[in-house]
GUROKOL-52633 format. One record per residue (C-alpha): residue number from 1; x, y, z. Coordinates in steps of 0.2 Angstrom, whole numbers, plus 5000, padded with zeros to 4 digits. Example, Ala and Ser with C-alpha at 12.3 -4.5 7.8 and 13.67 -1.06 7.14 Angstrom:
BEGIN
  nr    X    Y    Z
   1 5062 4978 5039
   2 5068 4995 5036
END
This chain:
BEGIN
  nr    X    Y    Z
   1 4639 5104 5263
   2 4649 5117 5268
   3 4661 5105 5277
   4 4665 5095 5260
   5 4670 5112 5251
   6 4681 5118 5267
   7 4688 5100 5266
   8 4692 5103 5248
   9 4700 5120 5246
  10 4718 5113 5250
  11 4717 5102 5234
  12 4708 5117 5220
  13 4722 5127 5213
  14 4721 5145 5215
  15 4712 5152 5198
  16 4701 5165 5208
  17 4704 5179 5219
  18 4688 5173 5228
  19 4698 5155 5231
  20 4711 5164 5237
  21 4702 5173 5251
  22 4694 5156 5255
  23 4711 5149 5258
  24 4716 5164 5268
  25 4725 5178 5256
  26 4720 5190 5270
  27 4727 5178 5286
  28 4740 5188 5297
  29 4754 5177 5298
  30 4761 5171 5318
  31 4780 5165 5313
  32 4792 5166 5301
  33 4786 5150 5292
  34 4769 5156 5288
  35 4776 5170 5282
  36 4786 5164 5270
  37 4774 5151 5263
  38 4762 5166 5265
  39 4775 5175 5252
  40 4778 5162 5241
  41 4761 5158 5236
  42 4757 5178 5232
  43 4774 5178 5221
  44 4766 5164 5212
  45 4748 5170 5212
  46 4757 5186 5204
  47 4765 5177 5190
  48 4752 5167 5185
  49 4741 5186 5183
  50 4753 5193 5171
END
């Protein structure tokens, strides 16, 4: 049960802070890459909340 809603987090689109979380809001990024998606999907998280 849990396994099928980890496998489907990468498809939901974030509409709650509590997906968020699930997908790793709080994750510590290791390289440059990470970080950048990392950024992006906050800049987007933060349009879609105003």
């Amino acid at each position: 049960m849990i396994q099928n809603i980890l496998d489907l987090l990468p498809y939901v689109k974030d509409s709650s802070d509590n997906i968020r979380i699930a997908k790793g809001q709080n994750y510590l990024p290791k390289n440059f890459k990470q970080a950048f998606k990392q950024f992006k999907n906050d800049m987007e998280w933060l349009k879609k909340s105003k």
